[in-house]
N, C-alpha and C positions, 0 to 999 in steps of 0.2 A: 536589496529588500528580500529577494528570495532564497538567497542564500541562508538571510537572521530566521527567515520562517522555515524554512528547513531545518536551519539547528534546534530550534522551539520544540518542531516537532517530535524532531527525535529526543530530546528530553520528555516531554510528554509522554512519548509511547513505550519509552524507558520506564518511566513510573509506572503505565496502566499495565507491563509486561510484568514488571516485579513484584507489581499486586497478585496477580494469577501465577507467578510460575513459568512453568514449561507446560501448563495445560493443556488438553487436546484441543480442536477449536468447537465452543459451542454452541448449542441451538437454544439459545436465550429464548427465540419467537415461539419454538416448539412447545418447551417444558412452560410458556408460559399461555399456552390453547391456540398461538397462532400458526402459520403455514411455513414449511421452507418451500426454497425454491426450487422447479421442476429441477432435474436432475436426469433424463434424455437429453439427448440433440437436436430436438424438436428446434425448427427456426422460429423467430419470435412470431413472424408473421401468421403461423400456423397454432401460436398458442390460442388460450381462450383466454381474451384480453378483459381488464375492466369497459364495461360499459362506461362508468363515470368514478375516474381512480379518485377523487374527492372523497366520494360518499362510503368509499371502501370502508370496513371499523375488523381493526385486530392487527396482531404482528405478521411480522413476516423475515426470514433469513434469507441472505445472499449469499450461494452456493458457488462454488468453485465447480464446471463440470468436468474439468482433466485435472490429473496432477502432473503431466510431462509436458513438454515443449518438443514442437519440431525441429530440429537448427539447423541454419540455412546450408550448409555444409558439411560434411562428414571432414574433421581433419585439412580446416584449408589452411592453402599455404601460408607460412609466414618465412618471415623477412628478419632473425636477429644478427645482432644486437638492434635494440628502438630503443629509443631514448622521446620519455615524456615525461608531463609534467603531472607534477605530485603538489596537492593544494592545501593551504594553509585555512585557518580558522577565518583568515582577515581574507581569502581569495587571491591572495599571492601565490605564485610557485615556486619551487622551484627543481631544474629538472632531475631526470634520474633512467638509470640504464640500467634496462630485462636484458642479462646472457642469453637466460634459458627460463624455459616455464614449463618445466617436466613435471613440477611439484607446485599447485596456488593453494593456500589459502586463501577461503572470498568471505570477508564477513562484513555485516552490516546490517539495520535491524529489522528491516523487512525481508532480508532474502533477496531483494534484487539484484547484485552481484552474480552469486550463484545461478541465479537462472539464466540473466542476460550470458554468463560465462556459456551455460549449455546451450541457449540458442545462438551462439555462434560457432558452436562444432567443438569446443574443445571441456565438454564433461568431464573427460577421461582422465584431464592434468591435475585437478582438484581432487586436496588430500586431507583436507577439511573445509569444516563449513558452519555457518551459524547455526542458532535453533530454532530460528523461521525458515528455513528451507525444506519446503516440503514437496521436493520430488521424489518418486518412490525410486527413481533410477541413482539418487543421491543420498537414500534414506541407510545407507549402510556405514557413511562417512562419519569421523571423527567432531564433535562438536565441540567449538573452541569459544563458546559462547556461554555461559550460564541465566539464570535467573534475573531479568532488568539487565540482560543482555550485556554483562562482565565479563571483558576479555581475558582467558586465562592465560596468559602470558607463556607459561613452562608447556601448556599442552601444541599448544604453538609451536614451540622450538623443537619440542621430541617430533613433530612432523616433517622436521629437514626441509621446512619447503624454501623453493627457490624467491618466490616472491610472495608477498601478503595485499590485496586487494581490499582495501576498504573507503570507508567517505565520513569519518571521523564519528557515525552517531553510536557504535559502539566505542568500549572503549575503559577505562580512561583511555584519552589519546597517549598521553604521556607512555604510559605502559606500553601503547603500541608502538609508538614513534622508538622508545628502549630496545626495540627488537634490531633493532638496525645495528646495536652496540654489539652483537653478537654474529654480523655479517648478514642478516636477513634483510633482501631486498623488498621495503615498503611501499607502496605505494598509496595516495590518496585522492581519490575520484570524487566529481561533483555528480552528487543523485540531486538534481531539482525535482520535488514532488509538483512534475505536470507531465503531460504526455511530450513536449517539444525535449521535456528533462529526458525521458526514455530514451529517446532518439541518440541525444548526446552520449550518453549512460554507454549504451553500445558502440560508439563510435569512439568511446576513451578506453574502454575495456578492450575491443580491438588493438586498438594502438599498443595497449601492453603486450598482446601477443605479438604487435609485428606481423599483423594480417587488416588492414585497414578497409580490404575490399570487402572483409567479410562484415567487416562493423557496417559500409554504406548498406550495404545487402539489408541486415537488421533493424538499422535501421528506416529503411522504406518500405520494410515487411510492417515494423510497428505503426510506420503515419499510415500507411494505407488500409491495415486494419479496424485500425481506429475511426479512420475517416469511414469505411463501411460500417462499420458496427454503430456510429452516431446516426448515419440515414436508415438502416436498420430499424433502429428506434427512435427513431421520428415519423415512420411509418404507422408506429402504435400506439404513439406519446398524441397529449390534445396539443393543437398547435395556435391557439387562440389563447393569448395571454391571459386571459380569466379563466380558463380551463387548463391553464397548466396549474402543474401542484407546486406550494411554495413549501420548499423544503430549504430543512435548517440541517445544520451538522453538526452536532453534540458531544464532545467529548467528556465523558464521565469517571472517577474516580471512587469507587468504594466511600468508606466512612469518612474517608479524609475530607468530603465534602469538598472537592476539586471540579468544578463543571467548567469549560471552555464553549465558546461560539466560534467556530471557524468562519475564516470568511476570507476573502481577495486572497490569494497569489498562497492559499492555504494549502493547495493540491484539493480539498473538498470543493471549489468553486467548480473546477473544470469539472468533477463527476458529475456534481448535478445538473449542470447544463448541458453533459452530453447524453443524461438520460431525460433530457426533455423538459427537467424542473427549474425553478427561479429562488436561484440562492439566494433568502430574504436576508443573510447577512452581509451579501455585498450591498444589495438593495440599499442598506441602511449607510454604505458607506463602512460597513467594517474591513479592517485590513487583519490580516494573517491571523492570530490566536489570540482571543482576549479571554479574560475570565467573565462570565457571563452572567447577566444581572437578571433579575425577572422583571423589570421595567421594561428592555429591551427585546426579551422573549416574547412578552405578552405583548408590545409594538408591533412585530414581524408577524407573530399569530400565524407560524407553518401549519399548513395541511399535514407535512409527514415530519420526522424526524430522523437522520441517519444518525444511526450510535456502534461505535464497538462491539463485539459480544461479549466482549468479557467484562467492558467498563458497564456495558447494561447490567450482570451475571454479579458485579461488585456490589452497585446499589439494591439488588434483589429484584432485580426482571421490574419489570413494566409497572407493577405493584410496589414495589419498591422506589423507584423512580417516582411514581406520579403521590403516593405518600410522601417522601420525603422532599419533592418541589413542587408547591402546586400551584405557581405561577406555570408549572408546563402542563397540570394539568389543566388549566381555563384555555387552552389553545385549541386549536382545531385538531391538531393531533393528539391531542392530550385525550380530548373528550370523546376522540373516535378511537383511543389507543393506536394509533399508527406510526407504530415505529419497524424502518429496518434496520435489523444488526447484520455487521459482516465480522469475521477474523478480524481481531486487530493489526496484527503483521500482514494481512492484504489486501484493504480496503482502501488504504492510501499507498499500498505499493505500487507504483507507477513501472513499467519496465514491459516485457515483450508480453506478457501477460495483462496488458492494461484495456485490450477489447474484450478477453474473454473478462476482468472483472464489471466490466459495464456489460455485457450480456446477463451477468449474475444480477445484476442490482435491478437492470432491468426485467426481469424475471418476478422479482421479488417486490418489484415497485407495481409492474402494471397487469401481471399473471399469477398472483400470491396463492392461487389453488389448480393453478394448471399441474396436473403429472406427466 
């Protein structure tokens, strides 16, 4: 099941990326009079919190406050030849052997790859990269990625790399898989969009290097971040089921009039229950990505709404949005305007980055004018 919702998704964010481009990431909430999110290291405890996040009215964005990762090692040791498994569409493998990894390509449509790559110490082997990768320590590297996230095949090969890192949502796969016809060692990784996915994520990527200690390392840095950064925000968040906020998570499309309800094992369920809210579309019994009806919006009737920025930015910010469906706007968010947008390549990127984006969300959910 998670695996189907995973590939959905990366379809889905393949279309909301080829609508925008290669766009900067933007502040839908802003341009549209609401708040982004602090932007110091202010701990949340010490922000200036809602008194009562219900009654809050306006937008708000979800800010990224680093663009680098720390990695748990400088250059650790690995262990070649490894031989692991490389995953098929259906979850089959089968296996396959790294000589060497002087040269990765890592792409895939949130940039997870790449980063989990950096946070295990070996930045320095990556010789391109997608065009969700937004490290500045990464931002000089070759992009083998285009527009809805199309793999260019030829920029690829002129990179000589030793191996290619991906998990099939770029692509065509076909094309990627072709690379192998030319001596390039592929490989293909399961990203489950949830934080236990993260874990895994680095503990596969490890294994390609033939450094497996560095992958546990990663991965107990990511559960145990995460696990801090949820009590963190449970600290700020109401903790009485009527006073938590029922939030939906909206996937939206430009004119093509494409809206989604995410819901169970979507990767949007774990966010908002790690920032404290009641995801009204599990609530309902929704499972992974439906298209979403206004019977079922106006059912759930969320306090907030989580959207893309760019899929917000498609249908014309908030104003746009609430004209063109106004089944969302009869809802509690609708009529208070309370929507957050994040990136869309890092709102559901799940990977060593996944406490700081729930620090952002929370930020923007329960301190929408704190600086």
């Amino acid at each position: 099941m998670r695996r189907r919702v995973a590939a959905g998704l990366a379809t889905l964010l393949a279309g909301s990326l080829l609508l925008v481009g290669c766009a900067a990431p933007s502040s839908s909430a802003e341009a549209d009079g609401g708040a982004s999110a602090p932007g110091s290291n202010v701990p949340l405890a010490d922000l200036d919190t809602l008194d009562d996040p219900k009654a809050y009215e306006g937008p708000s964005t979800a800010v990224l406050q680093h663009s680098e990762i720390e990695p748990v090692a400088e250059h650790p040791a690995q262990t070649l030849p490894a031989t692991v498994p490389s995953y098929g569409v259906d979850g089959s493998s089968t296996d396959v052997t790294i000589e060497r990894t002087d040269r990765v390509v890592a792409a895939d449509l949130g940039g997870n790859i790449s980063v989990t790559v950096a946070g295990l110490g070996f930045a320095d082997s990556l010789v391109g990269v997608d065009q969700s990768t937004t490290l500045e320590s990464l931002a000089d590297l070759p992009r083998v990625t285009s527009g809805g996230h199309t793999v260019n095949a030829e920029s690829i090969i002129d990179l000589h790399p030793d191996v290619v890192i991906t998990d099939g949502s770029v692509g065509p796969r076909d094309v990627i898989e072709q690379l192998q016809d030319v001596g390039i060692t592929v490989v293909f990784v399961q990203n489950d969009p949830s934080f236990a996915g993260a874990e895994a994520l680095a503990q596969q990527i490890a294994a390609v290097y033939g450094s497996p200690e560095a992958g546990e390392q990663l991965a107990e840095r990511i559960a145990g971040e995460v696990e801090a950064k949820i009590a963190e925000i449970a600290a700020i968040a109401p903790q009485a089921d009527d006073q938590k906020l029922r939030i939906a998570f909206v996937y939206l499309r430009g004119s093509a009039g494409v809206y989604y309800l995410f819901g169970k094992e979507s990767g949007a369920d774990q966010l908002i229950e790690a920032v404290g809210g009641i995801d009204v579309a599990t609530e309902m019994g929704w499972d992974g990505m439906k298209p979403m009806t206004d019977e079922a919006l106006v059912k759930a009737n969320p306090d907030l709404i989580l959207v893309m920025s760019h899929g917000l930015e498609s249908v014309g910010g908030v104003d746009g949005l609430l004209e063109e469906k106004p089944a969302i706007a009869v809802t509690t968010a609708g009529e208070h305007r309370r929507f957050v947008d994040m990136e869309d390549g890092t709102v559901l990127s799940f990977g060593p980055r996944s406490a700081e984006i729930l620090d952002a969300l929370a930020r923007a959910v329960y301190a929408p004018e704190s600086r």
